[in-house]
C-alpha positions as CSV (number, residue, x, y, z in Angstrom):
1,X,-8.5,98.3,9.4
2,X,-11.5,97.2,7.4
3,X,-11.9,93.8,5.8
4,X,-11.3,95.2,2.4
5,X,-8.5,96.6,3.2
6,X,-6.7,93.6,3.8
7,X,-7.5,91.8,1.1
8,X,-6.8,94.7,-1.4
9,X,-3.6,94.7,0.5
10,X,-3.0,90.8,0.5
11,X,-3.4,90.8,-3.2
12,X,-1.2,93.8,-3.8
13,X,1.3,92.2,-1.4
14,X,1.3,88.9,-3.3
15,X,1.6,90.5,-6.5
16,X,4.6,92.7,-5.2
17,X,6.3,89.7,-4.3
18,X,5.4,87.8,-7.2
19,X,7.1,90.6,-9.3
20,X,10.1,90.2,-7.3
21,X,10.5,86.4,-7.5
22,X,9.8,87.1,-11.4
23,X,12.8,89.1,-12.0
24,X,14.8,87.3,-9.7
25,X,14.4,84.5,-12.1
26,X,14.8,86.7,-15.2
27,X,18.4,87.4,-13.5
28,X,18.9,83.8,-13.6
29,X,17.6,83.6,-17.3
30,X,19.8,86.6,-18.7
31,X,23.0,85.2,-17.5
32,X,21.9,81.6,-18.8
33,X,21.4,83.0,-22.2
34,X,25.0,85.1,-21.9
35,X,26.6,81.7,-20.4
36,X,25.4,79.9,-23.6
37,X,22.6,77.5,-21.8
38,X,20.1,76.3,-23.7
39,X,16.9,77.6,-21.4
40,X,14.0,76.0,-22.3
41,X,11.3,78.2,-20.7
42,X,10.7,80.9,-18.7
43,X,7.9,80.1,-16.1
44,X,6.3,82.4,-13.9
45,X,4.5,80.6,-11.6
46,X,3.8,77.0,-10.8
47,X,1.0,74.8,-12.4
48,X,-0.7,74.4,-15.3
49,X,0.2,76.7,-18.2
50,X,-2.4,79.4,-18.8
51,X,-0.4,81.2,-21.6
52,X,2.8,80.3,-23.5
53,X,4.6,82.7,-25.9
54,X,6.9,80.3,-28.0
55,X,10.2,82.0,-29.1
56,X,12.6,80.2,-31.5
57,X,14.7,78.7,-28.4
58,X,12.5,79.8,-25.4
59,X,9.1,79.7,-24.3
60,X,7.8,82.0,-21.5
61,X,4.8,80.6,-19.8
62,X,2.6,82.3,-17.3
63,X,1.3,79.4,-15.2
64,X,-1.9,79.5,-12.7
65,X,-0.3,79.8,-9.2
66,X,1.3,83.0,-9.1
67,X,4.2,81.0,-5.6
68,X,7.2,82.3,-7.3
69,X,9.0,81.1,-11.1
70,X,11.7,78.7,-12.8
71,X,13.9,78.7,-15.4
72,X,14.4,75.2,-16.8
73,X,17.9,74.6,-18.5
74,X,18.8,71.5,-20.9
75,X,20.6,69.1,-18.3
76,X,21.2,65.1,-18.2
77,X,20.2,65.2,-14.8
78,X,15.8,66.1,-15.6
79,X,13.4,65.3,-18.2
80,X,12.7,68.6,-20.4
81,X,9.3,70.3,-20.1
82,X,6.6,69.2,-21.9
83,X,6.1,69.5,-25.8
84,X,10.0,70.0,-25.7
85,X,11.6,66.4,-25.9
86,X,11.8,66.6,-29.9
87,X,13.8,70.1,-28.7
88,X,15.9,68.1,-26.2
89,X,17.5,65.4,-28.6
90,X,19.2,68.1,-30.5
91,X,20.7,70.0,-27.8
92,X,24.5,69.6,-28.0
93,X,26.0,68.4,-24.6
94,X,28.4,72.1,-25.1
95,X,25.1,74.1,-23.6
96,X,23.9,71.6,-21.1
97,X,23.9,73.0,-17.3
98,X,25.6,69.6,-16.5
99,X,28.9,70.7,-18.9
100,X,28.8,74.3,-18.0
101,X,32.5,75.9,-16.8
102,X,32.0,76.0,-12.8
103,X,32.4,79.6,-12.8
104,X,29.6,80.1,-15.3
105,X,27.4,78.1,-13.0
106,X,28.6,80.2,-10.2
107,X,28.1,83.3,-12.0
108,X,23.6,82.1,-12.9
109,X,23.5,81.7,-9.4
110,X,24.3,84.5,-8.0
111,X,22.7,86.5,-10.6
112,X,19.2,86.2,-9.0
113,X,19.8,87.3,-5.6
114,X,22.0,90.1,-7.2
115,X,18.8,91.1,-9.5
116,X,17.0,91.5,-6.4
117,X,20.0,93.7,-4.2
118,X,20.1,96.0,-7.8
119,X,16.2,96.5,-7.9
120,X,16.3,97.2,-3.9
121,X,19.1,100.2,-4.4
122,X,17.7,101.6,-7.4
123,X,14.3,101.7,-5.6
124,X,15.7,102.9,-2.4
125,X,17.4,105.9,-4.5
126,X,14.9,106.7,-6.0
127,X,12.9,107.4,-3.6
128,X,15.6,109.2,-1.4
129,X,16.5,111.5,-4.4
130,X,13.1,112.3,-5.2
131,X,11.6,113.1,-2.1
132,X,15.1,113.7,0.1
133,X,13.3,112.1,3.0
134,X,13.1,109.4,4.6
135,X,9.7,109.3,6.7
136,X,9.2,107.4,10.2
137,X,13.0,106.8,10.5
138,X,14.1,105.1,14.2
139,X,17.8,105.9,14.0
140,X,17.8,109.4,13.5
141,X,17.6,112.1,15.6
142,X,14.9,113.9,17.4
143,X,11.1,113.3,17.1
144,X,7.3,114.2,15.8
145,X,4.5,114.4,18.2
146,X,0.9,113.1,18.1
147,X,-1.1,116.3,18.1
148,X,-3.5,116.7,21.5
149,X,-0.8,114.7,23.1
150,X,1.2,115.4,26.7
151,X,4.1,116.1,25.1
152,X,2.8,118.1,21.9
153,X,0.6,120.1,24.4
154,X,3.4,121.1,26.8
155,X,5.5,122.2,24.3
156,X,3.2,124.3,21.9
157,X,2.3,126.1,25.0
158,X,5.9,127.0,26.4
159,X,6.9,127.9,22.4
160,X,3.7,130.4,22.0
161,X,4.5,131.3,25.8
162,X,8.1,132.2,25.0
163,X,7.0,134.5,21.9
164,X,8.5,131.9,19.6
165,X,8.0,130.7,16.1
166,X,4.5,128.1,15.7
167,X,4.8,124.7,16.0
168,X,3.0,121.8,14.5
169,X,2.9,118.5,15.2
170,X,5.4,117.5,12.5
171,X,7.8,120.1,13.8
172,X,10.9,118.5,13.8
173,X,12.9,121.9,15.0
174,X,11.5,121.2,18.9
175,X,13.0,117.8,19.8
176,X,12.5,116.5,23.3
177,X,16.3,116.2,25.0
178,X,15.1,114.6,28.9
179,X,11.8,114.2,30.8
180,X,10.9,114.1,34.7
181,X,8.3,113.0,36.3
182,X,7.0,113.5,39.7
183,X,3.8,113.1,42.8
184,X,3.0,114.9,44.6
185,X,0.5,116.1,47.0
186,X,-2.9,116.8,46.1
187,X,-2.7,120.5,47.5
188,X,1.4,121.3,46.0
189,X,1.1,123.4,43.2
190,X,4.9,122.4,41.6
191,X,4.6,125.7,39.3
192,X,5.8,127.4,42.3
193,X,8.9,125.8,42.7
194,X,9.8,126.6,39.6
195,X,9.8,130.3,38.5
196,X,12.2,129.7,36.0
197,X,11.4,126.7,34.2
198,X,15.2,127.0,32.3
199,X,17.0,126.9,35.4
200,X,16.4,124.6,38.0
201,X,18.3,124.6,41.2
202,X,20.1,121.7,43.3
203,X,17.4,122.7,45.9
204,X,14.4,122.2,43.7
205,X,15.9,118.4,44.2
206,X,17.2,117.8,47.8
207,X,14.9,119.8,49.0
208,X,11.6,117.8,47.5
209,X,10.5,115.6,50.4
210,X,10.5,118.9,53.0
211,X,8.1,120.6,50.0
212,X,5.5,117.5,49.6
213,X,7.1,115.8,46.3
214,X,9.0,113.3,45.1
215,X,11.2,113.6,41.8
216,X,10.4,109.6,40.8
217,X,12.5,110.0,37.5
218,X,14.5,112.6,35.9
219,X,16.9,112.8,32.6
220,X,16.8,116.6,32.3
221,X,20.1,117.3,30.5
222,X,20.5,120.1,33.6
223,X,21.1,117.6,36.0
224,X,24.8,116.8,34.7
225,X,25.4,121.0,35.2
226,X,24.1,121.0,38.6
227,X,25.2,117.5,40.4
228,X,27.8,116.3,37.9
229,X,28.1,112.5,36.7
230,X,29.7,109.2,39.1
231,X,32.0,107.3,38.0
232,X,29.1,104.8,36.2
233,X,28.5,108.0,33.5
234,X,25.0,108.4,35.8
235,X,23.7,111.8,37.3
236,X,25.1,111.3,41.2
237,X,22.3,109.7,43.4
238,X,19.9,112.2,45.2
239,X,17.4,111.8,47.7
240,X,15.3,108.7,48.0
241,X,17.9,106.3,46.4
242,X,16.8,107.4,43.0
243,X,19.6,107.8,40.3
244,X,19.2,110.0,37.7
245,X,19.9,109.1,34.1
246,X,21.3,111.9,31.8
247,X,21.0,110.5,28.3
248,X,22.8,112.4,26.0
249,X,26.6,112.6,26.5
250,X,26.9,115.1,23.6
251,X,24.8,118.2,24.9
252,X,25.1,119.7,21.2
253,X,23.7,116.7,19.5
254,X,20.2,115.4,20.1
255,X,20.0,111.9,20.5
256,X,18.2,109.5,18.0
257,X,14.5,108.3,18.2
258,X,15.1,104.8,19.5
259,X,16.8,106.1,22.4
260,X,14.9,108.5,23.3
261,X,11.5,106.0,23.1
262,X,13.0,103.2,24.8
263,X,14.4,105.8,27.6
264,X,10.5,105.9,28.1
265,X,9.3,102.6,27.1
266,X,12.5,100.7,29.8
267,X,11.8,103.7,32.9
268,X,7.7,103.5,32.9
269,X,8.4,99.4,32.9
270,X,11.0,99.8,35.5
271,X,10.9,99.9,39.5
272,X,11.9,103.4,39.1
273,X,8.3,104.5,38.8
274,X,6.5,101.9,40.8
275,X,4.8,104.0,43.9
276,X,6.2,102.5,47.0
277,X,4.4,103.0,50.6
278,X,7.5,105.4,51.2
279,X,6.1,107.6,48.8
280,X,2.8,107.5,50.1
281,X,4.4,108.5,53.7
282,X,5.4,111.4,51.7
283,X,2.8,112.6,49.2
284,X,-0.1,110.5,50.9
285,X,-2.7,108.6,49.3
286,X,-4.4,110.9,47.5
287,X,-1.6,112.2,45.2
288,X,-1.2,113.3,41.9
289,X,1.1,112.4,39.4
290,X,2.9,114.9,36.4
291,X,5.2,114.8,33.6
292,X,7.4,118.1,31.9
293,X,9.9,117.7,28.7
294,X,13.1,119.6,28.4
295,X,13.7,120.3,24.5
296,X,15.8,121.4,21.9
297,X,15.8,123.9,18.9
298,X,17.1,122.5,15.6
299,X,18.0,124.4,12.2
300,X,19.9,122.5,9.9
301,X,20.0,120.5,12.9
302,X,17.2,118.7,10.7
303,X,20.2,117.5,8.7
304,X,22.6,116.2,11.5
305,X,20.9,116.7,14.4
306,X,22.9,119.8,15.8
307,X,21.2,122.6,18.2
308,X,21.0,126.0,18.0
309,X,24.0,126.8,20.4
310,X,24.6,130.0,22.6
311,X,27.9,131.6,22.8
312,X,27.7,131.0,26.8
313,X,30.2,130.4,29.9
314,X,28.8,127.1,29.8
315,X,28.7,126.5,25.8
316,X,25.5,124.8,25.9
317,X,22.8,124.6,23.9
318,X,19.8,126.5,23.4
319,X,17.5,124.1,26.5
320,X,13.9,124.5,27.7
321,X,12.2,123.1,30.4
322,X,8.1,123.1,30.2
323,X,6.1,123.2,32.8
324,X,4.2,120.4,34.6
325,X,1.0,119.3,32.6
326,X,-1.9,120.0,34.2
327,X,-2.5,117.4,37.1
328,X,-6.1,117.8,36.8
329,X,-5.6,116.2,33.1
330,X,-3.7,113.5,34.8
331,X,-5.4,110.3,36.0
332,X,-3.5,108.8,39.5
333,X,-2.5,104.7,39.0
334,X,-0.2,102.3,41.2
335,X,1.5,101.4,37.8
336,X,2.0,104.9,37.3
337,X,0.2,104.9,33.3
338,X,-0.6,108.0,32.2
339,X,-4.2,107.8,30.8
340,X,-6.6,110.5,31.8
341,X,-7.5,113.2,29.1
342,X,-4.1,113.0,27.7
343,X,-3.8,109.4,27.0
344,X,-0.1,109.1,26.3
345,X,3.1,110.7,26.2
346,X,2.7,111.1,22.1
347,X,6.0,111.1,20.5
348,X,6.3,109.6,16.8
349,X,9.5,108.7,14.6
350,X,11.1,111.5,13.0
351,X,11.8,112.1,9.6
352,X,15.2,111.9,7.9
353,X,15.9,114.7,5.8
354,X,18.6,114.8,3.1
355,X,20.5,118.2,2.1
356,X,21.2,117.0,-1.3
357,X,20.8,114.1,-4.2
358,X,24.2,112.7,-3.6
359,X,23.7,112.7,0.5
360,X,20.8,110.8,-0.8
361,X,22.1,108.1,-3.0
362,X,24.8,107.7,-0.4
363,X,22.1,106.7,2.4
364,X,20.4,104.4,-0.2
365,X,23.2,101.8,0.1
366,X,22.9,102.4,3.9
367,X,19.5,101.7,4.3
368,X,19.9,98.4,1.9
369,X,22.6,97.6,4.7
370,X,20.3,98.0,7.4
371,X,17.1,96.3,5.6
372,X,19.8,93.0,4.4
373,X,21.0,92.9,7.9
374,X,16.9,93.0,9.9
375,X,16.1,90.0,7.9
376,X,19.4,88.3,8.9
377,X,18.9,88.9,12.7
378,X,14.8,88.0,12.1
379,X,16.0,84.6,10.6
380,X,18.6,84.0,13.1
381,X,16.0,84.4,15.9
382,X,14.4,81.1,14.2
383,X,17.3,79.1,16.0
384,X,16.2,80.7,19.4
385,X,12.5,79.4,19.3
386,X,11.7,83.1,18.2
387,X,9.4,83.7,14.6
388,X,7.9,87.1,15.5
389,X,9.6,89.2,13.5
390,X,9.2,86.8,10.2
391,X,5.3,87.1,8.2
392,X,3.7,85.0,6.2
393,X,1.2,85.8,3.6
394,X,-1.6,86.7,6.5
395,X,1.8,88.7,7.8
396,X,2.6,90.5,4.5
397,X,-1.4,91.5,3.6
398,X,-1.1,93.3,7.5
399,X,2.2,95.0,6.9
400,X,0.9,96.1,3.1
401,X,-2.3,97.4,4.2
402,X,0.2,100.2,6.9
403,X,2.5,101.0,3.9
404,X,-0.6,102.0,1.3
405,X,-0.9,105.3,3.1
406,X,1.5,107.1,0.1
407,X,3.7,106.3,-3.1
408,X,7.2,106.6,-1.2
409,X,6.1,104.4,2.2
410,X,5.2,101.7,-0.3
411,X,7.4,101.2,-2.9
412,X,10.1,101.8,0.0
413,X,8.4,98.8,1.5
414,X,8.7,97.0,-1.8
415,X,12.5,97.6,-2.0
416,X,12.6,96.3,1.6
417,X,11.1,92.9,0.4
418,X,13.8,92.6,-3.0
419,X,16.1,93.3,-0.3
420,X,15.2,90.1,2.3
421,X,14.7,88.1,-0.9
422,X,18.8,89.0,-1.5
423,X,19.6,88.1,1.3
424,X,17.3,85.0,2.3
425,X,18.6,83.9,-0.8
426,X,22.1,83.4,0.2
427,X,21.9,81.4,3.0
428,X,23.0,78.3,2.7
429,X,20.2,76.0,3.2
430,X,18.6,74.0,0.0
431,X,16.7,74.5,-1.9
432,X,18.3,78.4,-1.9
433,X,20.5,80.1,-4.0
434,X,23.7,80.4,-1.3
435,X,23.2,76.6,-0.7
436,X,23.5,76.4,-4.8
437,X,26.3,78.1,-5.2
438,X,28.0,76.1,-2.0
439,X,27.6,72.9,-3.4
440,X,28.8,74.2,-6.9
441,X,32.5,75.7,-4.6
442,X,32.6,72.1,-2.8
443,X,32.3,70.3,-6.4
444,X,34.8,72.4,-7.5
445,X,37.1,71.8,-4.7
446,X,36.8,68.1,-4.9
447,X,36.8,67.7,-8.6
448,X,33.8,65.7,-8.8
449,X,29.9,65.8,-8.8
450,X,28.1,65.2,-5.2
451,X,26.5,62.0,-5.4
452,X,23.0,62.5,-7.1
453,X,20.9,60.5,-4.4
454,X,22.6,62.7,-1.5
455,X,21.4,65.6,-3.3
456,X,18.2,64.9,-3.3
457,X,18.4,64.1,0.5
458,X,19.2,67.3,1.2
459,X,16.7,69.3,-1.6
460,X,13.5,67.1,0.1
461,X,14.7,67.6,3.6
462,X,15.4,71.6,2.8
463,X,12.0,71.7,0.9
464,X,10.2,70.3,3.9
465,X,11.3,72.2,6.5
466,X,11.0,75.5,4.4
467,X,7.0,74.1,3.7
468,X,6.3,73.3,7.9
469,X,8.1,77.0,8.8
470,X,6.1,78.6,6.2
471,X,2.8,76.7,7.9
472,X,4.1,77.7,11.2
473,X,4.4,81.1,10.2
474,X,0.8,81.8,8.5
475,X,-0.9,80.3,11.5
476,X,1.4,83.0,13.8
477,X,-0.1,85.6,11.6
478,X,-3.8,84.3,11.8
479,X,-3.5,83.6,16.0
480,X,-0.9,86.8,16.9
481,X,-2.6,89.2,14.1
């Protein structure tokens, strides 16, 4: 990514949050006004004033450092802004913040993390029901592929080989269902041992030492027909102490992208694959390793993820095996990575398709859900040593810069940021909103105002550890990247 790039995106980044922060504080101001506070001014930003528009009760001033906004209410409690103390003598105590019902107070707020969670939906929709897609979506089912890829490559071959409709990369309709991998011998062509790629034999299996290969890992959905499951929901153990995982317990359903990626991501990491000297006994040293896909046919299984079914004994669905890739494409490691011509397996999120606008507006609140809910568990992870998943500015030009490629990808990413500042703003830790509106409930339960000096206490201490986090963070984001 080139240097300009980032700080085009750093700028657009700061100025999308900026925006945010804005109207969350205009949320605050609109139910001030309704309440009956007398609001002073409306600052965006912090600083010296660069331009004031005076109204007959409120000014709005655009300050120089665009680090968030304000809005200052008449109180006892803090000197008015300046140029407004002739203003503050004549401000009845009726519309001071300090005399203010308790549920009014509740009500201002809660009206700026609200502002945020209504921009965030209405974004969200937006998008949804425009484009009735939701691209490079984790949780739902099936995959894309990276095109010149192992798994693109096998499976454009065995569609054009089986007279079948094209496929692309962004083909959804193919989705990958299981995957097996095995070495052999430098001399075993494994083609032969399987004539019929769609229907594999037990023999094929417990007969694979005898024939000069092992079967290192396997998740075919075939396996559960021909061996049947233990007790454990796992494939029953074959030959060389090797169980065999079938992933999907619904064979009509294909399973969703983070599944399927972490099947590959947690078995290439695992002991499964390591090459033991048992294997070499077997295959010998100079062996060769090889990969094949079993897949699925979708239709308006790009909708809920159902297969084209066959009205067989078995009632499955509509399942092909590929054959090996080419071991000559394949490059032999101990750590069994595949990086010879074909550098990687090459599957990508899929994308979520909607069938109509209502199915879409539906998922909006959904996907707020599942945005409100990341930035919990990010936060959380704070108490666990662990800031990774939080960015700072350096963090937030990075992530920016990815979500530039189109409209929907950014101002989905947008509505993702309105949606942490809803929630971040809830928690109950000062200076935030949730800590706020806290101390207003345990005022109100008490019947009287938490000492002044304690507050403060607790705003400084709040305020300092939100500064050093936000330090920490930005110098993650400059040493990680």
């Amino acid at each position: 990514m080139s240097a300009g790039m980032i700080v085009l995106a750093f700028f657009v980044g700061i100025i999308a949050i900026l925006l945010l922060i804005t109207l969350h504080e205009f949320g605050h101001f609109i139910v001030a006004k309704l309440c009956g506070a007398y609001v002073y001014e409306f600052s965006i930003g912090f600083g010296p004033a660069l331009k004031t528009w005076k109204g007959e009760e409120t000014w709005i001033v655009l300050r120089a450092f665009p680090l968030g906004g304000y809005v200052s209410i008449a109180s006892d409690r803090s000197d008015p802004p300046k140029g407004r103390e002739d203003d503050a003598e004549k401000v009845p105590d009726s519309r001071k913040m300090d005399y203010i019902a308790r549920w009014k107070k509740a009500l201002f707020i809660l009206a700026g993390p609200v502002m945020n969670m209504v921009i965030a939906i209405v974004m969200i929709s937006i998008i949804f029901m425009a484009t009735l897609q939701k691209t490079d979506d984790m949780s739902f089912y099936g995959n894309r592929y990276d095109q010149g890829q192992i798994a693109y490559n096998l499976i454009k071959d065995d569609i054009k080989g089986k007279n079948k409709e094209s496929f692309e990369q962004n083909d959804q309709h193919a989705t990958i269902t299981g995957w097996e991998v095995v070495l052999a011998k430098k001399d075993v062509d494994m083609t032969k041992f399987l004539p019929d790629y769609n229907h594999v034999t037990p023999e094929f299996y417990t007969n694979a030492k005898d024939n000069g290969y092992i079967v290192k890992f396997s998740n075919l959905p075939e396996l559960k027909r021909i061996f049947g499951k233990d007790e454990n929901g796992l494939v029953k153990e074959l030959s060389n102490n090797n169980s065999f995982i079938y992933q999907n317990e619904n064979p009509e359903v294909a399973v969703d992208y983070t599944k399927l990626v972490y099947n590959f991501i947690d078995n290439f990491k695992s002991d499964k694959l390591k090459i033991t000297e048992a294997d070499k006994e077997i295959v010998g040293e100079d062996y060769y390793s090889a990969i094949r896909f079993s897949y699925g046919m979708l239709n308006n299984g790009l909708y809920d993820g159902k297969f084209i079914t066959e009205n067989d004994s078995n009632n499955l669905h509509t399942q092909f095996s590929t054959p090996y890739v080419d071991s000559n494409n394949i490059k032999k490691t101990e750590n069994f990575v595949l990086n010879g011509k074909h550098s990687s397996v090459g599957v990508k999120a899929p994308t979520r398709y909607f069938k109509n606008t209502t199915v879409a507006y539906g998922y909006s609140w959904k996907e707020f859900g599942n945005q409100s809910i990341a930035i919990l568990k990010a936060f959380g992870l704070l108490f666990t040593g662990h800031i990774t998943q939080l960015a700072g500015p350096v963090g937030v030009a990075n992530q920016t810069a990815q979500m530039l490629t189109s409209a929907p990808t950014f101002f989905l990413y947008v509505a993702g940021l309105s949606a942490n500042l809803f929630v971040l703003n809830l928690i109950p830790i000062p200076p935030l909103d949730g800590y706020k509106f806290f101390e207003n409930a345990v005022e109100a339960c008490i019947k009287k105002e938490i000492p002044q000096k304690a507050k403060i206490w607790m705003y400084t201490i709040g305020g300092l550890a939100f500064a050093a986090l936000f330090i920490v963070i930005t110098i993650k984001d400059l040493v990680v990247g």
